[in-house]
C-alpha positions as CSV (number, residue, x, y, z in Angstrom):
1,X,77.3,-38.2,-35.0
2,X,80.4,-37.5,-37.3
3,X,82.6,-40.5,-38.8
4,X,85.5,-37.9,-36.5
5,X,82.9,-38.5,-33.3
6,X,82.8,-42.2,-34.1
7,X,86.5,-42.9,-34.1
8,X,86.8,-40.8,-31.2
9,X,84.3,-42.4,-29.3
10,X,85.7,-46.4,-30.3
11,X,89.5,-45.0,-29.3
12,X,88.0,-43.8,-26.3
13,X,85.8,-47.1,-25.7
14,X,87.6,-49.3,-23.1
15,X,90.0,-46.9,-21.9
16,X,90.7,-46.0,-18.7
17,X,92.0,-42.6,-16.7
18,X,95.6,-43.0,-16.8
19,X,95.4,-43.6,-20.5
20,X,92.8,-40.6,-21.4
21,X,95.5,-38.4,-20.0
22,X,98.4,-39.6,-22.5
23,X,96.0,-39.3,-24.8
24,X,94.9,-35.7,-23.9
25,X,98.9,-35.1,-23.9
26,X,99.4,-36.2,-27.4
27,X,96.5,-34.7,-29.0
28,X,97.9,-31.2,-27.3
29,X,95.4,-30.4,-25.2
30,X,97.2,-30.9,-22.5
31,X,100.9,-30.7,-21.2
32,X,102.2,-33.4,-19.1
33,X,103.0,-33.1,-15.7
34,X,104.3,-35.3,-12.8
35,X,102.2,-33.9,-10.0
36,X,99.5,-34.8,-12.3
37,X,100.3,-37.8,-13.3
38,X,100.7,-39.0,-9.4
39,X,96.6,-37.6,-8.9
40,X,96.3,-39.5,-12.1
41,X,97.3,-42.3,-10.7
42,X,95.3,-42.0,-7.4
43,X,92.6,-42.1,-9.7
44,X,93.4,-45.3,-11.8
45,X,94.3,-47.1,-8.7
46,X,90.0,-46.3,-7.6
47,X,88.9,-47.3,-11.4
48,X,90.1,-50.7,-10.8
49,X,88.6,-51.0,-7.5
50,X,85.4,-50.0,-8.7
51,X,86.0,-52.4,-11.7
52,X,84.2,-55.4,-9.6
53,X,82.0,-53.0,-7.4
54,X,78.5,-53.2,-7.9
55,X,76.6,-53.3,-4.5
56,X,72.6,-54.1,-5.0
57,X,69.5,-51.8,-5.2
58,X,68.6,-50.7,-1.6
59,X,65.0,-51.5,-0.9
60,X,62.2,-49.4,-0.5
61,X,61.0,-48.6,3.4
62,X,57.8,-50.1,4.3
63,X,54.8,-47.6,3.1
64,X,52.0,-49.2,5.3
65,X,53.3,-47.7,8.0
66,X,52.6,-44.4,6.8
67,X,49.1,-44.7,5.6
68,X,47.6,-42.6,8.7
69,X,48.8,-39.8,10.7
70,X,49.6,-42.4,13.3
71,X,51.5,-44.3,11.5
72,X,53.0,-41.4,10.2
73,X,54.1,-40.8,13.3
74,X,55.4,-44.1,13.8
75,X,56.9,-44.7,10.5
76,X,58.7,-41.1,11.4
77,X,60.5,-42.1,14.9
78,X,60.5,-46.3,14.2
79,X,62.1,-46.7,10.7
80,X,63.7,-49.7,10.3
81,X,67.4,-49.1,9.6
82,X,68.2,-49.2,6.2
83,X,71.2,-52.6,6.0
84,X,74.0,-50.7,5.3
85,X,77.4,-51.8,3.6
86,X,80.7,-52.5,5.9
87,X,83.2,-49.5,5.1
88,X,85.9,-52.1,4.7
89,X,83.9,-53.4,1.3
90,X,83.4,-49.9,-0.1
91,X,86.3,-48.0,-2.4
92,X,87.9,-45.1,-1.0
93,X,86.7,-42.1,-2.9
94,X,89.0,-38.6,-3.6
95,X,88.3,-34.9,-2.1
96,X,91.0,-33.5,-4.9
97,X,91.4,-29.7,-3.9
98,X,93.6,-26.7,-5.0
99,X,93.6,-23.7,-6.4
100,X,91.5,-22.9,-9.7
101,X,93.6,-23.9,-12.7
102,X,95.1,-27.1,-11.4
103,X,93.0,-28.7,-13.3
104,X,90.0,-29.9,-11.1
105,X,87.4,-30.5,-13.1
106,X,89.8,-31.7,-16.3
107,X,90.6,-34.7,-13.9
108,X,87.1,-35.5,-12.7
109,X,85.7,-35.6,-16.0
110,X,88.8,-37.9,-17.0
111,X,87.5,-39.9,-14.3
112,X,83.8,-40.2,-14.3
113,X,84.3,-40.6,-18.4
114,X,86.4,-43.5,-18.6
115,X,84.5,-45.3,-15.4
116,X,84.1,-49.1,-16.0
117,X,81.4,-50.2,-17.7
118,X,79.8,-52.0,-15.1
119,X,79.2,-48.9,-12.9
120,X,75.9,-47.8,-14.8
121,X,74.6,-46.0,-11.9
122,X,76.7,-42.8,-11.6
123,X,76.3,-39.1,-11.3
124,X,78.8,-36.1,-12.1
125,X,77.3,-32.9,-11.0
126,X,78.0,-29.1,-9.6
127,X,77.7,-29.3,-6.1
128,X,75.5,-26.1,-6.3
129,X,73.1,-28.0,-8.1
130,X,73.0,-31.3,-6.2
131,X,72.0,-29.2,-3.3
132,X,69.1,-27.4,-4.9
133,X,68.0,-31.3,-5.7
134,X,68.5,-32.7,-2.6
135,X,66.2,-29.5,-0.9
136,X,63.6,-30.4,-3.8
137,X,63.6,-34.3,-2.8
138,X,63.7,-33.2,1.0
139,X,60.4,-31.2,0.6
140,X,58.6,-34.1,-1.4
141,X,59.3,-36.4,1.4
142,X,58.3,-33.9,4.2
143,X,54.8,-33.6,1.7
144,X,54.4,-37.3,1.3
145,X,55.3,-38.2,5.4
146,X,54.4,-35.1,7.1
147,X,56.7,-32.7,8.4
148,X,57.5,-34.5,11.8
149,X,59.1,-37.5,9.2
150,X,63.2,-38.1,8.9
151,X,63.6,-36.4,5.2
152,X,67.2,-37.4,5.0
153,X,67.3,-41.5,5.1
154,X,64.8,-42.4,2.3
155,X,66.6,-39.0,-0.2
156,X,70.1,-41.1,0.9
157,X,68.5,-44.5,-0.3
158,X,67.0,-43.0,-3.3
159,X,70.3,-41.0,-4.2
160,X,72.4,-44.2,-3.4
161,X,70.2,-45.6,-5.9
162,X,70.4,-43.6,-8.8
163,X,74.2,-43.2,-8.4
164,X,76.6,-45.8,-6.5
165,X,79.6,-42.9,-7.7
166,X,78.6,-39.7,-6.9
167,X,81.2,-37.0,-8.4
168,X,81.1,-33.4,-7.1
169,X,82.8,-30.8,-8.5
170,X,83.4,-27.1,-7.3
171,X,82.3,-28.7,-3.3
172,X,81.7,-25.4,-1.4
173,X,79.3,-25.0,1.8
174,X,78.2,-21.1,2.4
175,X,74.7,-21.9,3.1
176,X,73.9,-22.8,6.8
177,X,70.8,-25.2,5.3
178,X,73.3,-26.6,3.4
179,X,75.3,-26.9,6.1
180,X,72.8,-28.6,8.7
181,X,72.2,-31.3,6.5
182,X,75.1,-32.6,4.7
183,X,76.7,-34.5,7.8
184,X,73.9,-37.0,8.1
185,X,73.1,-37.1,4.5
186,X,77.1,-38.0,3.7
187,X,77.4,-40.3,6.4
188,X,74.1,-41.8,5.0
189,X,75.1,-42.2,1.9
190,X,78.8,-43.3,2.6
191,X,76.9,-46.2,4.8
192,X,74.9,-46.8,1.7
193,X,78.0,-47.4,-0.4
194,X,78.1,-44.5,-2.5
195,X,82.1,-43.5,-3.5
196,X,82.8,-39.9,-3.8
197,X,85.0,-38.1,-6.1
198,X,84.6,-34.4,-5.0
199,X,86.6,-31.3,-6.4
200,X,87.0,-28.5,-4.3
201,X,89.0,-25.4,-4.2
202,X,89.7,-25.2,-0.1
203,X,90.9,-27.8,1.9
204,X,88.4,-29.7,4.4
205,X,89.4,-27.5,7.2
206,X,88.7,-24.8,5.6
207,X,85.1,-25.2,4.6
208,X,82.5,-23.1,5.6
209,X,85.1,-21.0,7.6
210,X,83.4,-18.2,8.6
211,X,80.3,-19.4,8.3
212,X,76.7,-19.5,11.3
213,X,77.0,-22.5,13.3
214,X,80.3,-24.0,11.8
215,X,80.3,-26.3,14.7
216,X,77.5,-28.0,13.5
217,X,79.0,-28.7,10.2
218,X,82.4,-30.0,11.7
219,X,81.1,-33.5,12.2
220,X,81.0,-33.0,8.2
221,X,84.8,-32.0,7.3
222,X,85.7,-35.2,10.0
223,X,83.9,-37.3,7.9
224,X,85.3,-36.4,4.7
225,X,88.8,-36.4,6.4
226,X,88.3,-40.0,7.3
227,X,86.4,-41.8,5.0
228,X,88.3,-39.9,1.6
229,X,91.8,-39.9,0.5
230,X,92.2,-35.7,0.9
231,X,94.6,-34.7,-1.8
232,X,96.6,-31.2,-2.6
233,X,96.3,-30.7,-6.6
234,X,98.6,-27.4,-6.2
235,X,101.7,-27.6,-7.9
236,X,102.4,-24.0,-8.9
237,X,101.4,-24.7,-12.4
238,X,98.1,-23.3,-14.1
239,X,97.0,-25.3,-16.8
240,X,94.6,-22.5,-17.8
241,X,97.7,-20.4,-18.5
242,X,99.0,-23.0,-20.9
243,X,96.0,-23.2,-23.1
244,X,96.4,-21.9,-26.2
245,X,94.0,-19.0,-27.8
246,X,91.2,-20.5,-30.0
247,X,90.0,-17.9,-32.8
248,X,87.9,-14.7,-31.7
249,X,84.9,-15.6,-29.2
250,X,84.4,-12.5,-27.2
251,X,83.7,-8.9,-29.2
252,X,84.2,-5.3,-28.1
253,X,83.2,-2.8,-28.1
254,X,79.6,-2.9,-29.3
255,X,79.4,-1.1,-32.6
256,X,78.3,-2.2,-35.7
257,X,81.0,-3.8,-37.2
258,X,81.3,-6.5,-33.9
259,X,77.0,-6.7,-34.1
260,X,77.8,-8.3,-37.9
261,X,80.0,-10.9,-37.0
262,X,78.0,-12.2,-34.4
263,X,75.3,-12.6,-36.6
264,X,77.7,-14.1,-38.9
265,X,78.7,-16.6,-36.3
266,X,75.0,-17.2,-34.9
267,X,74.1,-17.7,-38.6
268,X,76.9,-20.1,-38.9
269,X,76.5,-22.2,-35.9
270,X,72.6,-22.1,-36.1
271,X,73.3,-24.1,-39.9
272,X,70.3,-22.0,-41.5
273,X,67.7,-24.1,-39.1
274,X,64.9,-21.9,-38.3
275,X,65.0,-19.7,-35.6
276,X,62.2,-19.6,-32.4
277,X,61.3,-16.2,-31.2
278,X,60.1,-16.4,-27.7
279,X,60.8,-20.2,-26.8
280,X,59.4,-20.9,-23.2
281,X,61.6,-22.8,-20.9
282,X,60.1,-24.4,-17.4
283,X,62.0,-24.1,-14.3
284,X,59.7,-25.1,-11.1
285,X,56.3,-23.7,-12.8
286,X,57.7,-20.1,-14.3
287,X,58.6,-19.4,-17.5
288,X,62.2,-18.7,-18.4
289,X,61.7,-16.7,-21.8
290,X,64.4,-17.4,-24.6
291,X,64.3,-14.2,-27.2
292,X,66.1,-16.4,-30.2
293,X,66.8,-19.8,-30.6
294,X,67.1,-23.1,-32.9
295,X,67.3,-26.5,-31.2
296,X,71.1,-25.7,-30.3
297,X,72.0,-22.1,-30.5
298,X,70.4,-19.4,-28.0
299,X,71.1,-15.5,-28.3
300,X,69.8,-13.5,-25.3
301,X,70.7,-9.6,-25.0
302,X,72.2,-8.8,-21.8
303,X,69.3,-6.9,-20.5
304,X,66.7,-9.9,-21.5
305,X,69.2,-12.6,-19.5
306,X,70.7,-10.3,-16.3
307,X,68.0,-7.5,-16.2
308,X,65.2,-8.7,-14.5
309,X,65.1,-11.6,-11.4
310,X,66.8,-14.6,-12.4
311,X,68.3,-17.9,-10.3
312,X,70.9,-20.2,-10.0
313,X,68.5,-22.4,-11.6
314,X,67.0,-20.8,-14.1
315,X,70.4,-20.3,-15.8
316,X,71.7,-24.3,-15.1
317,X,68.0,-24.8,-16.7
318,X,68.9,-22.7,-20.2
319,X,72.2,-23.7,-20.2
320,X,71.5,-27.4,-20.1
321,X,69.0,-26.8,-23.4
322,X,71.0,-25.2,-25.5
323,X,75.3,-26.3,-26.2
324,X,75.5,-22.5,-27.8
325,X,75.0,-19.1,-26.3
326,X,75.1,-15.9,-27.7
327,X,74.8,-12.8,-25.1
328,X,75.2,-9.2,-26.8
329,X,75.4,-6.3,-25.4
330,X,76.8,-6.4,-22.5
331,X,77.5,-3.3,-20.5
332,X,80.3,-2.3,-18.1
333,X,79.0,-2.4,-14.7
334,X,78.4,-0.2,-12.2
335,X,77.5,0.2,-8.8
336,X,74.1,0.6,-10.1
337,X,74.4,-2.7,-12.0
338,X,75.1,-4.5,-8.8
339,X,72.8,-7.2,-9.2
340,X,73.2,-7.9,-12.6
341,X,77.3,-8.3,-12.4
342,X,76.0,-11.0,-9.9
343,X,73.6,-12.8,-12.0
344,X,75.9,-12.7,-15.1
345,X,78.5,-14.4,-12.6
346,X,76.4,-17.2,-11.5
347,X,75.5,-17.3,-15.6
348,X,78.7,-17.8,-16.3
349,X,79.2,-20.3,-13.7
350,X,76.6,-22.2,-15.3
351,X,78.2,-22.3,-18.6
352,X,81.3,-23.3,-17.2
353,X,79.8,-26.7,-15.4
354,X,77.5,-27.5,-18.3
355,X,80.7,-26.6,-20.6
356,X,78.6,-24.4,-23.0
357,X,80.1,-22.8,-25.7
358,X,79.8,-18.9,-25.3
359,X,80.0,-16.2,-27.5
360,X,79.5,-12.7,-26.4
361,X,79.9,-8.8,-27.1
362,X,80.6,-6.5,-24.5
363,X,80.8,-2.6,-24.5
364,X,84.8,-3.2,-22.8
365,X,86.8,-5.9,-23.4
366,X,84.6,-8.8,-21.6
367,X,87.7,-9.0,-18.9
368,X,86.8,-5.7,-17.5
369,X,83.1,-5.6,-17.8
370,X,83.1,-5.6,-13.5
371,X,86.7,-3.3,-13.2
372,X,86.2,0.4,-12.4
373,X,86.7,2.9,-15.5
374,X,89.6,5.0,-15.2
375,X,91.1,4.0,-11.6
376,X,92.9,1.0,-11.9
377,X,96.4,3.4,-12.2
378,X,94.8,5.1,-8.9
379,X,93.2,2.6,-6.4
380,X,95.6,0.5,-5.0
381,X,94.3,-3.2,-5.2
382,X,94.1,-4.9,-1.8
383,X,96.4,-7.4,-0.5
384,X,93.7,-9.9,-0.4
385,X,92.7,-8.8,-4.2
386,X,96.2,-9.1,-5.1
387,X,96.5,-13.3,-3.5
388,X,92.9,-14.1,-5.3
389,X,94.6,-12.8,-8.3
390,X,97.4,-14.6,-7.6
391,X,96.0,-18.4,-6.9
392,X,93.5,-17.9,-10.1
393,X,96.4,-16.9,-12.6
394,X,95.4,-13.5,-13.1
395,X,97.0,-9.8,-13.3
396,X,95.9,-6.3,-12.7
397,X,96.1,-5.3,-16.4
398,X,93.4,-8.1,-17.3
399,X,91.0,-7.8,-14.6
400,X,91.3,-3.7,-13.2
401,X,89.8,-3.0,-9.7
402,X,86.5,-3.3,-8.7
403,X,84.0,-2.0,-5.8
404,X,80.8,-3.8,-6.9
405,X,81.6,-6.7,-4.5
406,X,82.4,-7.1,-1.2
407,X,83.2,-9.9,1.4
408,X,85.5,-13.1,0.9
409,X,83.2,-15.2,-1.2
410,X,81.8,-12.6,-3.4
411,X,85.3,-11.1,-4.1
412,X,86.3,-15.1,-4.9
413,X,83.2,-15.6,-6.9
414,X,84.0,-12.1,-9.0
415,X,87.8,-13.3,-9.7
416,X,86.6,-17.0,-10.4
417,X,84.1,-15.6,-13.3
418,X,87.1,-13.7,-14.7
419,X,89.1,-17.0,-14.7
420,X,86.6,-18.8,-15.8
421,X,85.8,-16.2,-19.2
422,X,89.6,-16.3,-19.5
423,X,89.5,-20.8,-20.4
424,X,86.4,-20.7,-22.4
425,X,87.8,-18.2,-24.5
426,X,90.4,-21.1,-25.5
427,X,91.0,-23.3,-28.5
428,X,90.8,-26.6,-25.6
429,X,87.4,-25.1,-24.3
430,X,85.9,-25.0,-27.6
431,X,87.5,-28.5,-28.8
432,X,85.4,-29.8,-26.3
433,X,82.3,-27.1,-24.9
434,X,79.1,-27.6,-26.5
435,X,79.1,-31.3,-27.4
436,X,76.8,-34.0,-26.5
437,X,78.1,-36.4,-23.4
């Protein structure tokens, strides 16, 4: 740690979230805003309430029950309720939602960062990843009870457990097993005590709109609605707008000149330690191959990290290894190129929640690696193009047309990525991307 980190870290010690914002302001990273200050506020008003919250351990469920299949059986439709907490004793969490740049996931980390120190048990995460764990926890419990067993109480106890405030950011439901589960495993966990701050981009209502069996996931968006203070974060400002440019992260085109200042930068960043070829990472018994790394810098080409099959996960798992990333080479899609445009989205969409420092080179300027050569002066960009563009800050000239993706989400997913390359390229991303919690 750095004497800067220190002082940082002793200035930051005992502070709280109204404070972290003034100071935020007066360093200049950020610009100070009443609609801002008033979520602000909503916040500190929860960080004192949580200030003297600090509700016990739940117990573990009886196991002897579940020592034979008949008591399997039993244990499966005789639980013994779980004591739960009275609603009245438990802190009203947040559902903060608006449009990207309103500056979401700035405010949550404000909040879970300056928490009081008594709330130890805590947990900020993407709520794409907290549903790949909760299906990995279900599936253990199914394998230790047997399949006709209640999954969902004993993952609620156990998640209540490890985090008594549970922070989601980027809260989006578009997958129906998603959706079939999160109603009892909310309520659950409300009972339990758990405080939610979630980020989202739509309003409750709006969840899951479109998607199979919404009526089944109603139940969910009423809880939420009643048991969180729902708040509008738009104010027609985009604090991504307002950031200023940080020195040169993204190169184009790929020629020779761009290829030797990467290396000059990987050199740079990698401080001379010596360099891995062919680093195995484990994600859920495979093998995620890393071409070149140190113990903090990565470099992949585009074909090694997008070419072949690659997950959600295995890109949170490389991402939450290395603070650096290096990707070179990258090409400007096609319709061929279909699913790599999709997995370099959801990488970038990793690096954004694990706030990793990218550096990349791209044949076109990295803005238009998914936009059509030649026809943004001749396709005429669709109305519902032209509001995605709107609500995430963007224009024609920096993101062109596309026809590699179709369909609400995907075409919100596409214009998100662009948003998203558009703050890590900034001098306030790279202040703070890539540094230890």
């Amino acid at each position: 740690m750095t004497l800067l980190q220190f002082s940082f870290q002793l200035n930051f010690g005992s502070d709280t979230p109204t404070s972290r914002y003034h100071e935020l302001v007066e360093r200049g990273l950020l610009n100070k805003d009443h609609h801002q200050l008033e979520i602000v506020a909503k916040l500190e008003a929860l960080h004192d309430r949580l200030t003297t919250y600090n509700p016990p351990l739940l117990p573990d469920a009886p196991s002897s029950s579940s020592s034979s299949l008949l008591g399997r059986f039993f244990f499966s439709n005789q639980q013994p309720p779980i004591a739960t907490i009275d609603p009245q004793d438990v802190p009203q969490g947040l559902y903060l939602y608006g449009d990207v740049g309103t500056g979401k996931s700035m405010l949550m980390d404000l909040f879970y960062d300056t928490l009081p120190p008594n709330i130890t048990r805590k947990r900020r995460i993407h709520f794409h990843a907290f549903m790949i764990d909760v299906h990995k926890r279900i599936q253990a419990v199914k394998n230790k009870l047997g399949a006709v067993a209640d999954p969902i109480p004993p993952v609620a106890r156990d998640l209540a457990n490890e985090a008594i405030v549970l922070c989601f950011d980027e809260f989006q439901v578009t997958d129906i097993a998603d959706a079939m589960i999160l109603r009892r495993l909310m309520e659950s966990l409300l009972d339990f005590g758990v405080v939610f701050v979630m980020t989202s981009n739509r309003h409750p209502d709006d969840l899951y709109k479109n998607g199979i069996q919404r009526e089944s996931f109603v139940p969910c968006i009423n809880i939420i609605k009643e048991r969180l203070d729902v708040t509008d974060l738009n104010s027609g400002t985009d604090y991504r707008r307002m950031l200023k440019a940080m020195s040169k992260v993204y190169y184009s085109p790929v020629n020779d000149e761009t290829r030797r200042e990467m290396e000059k930068l990987f050199d740079a960043i990698s401080e001379d330690e010596p360099v891995i070829y062919g680093r195995k990472l484990s994600v859920w018994g495979r093998d995620v191959l890393v071409p070149e790394s140190t113990d903090k810098v990565a470099r992949f080409s585009f074909a090694d990290l997008c070419g072949g099959p690659r997950s959600a996960v295995d890109y949170l798992e490389i991402t939450k290894n290395f603070p650096t990333i290096f990707v070179t080479d990258i090409p400007k899609m096609t319709l061929s190129q279909k699913d790599m445009a999709r997995r370099f989205i959801t990488f970038i969409d990793a690096c954004y929640e694990s706030k990793t420092k990218l550096f990349a080179s791209s044949e076109v300027p990295i803005f238009k690696v998914f936009s059509e050569e030649g026809q943004s002066d001749r396709k005429e960009i669709s109305d519902h193009m032209r509001h995605m563009m709107d609500n995430l800050g963007l224009d024609a000239s920096m993101m062109g047309t596309t026809a590699l993706f179709t369909g609400d989400e995907e075409l919100f997913a596409f214009a998100r990525a662009v948003s998203r390359l558009t703050q890590m390229g900034t001098r306030a991303w790279a202040e703070t991307a890539g540094q230890p919690d």
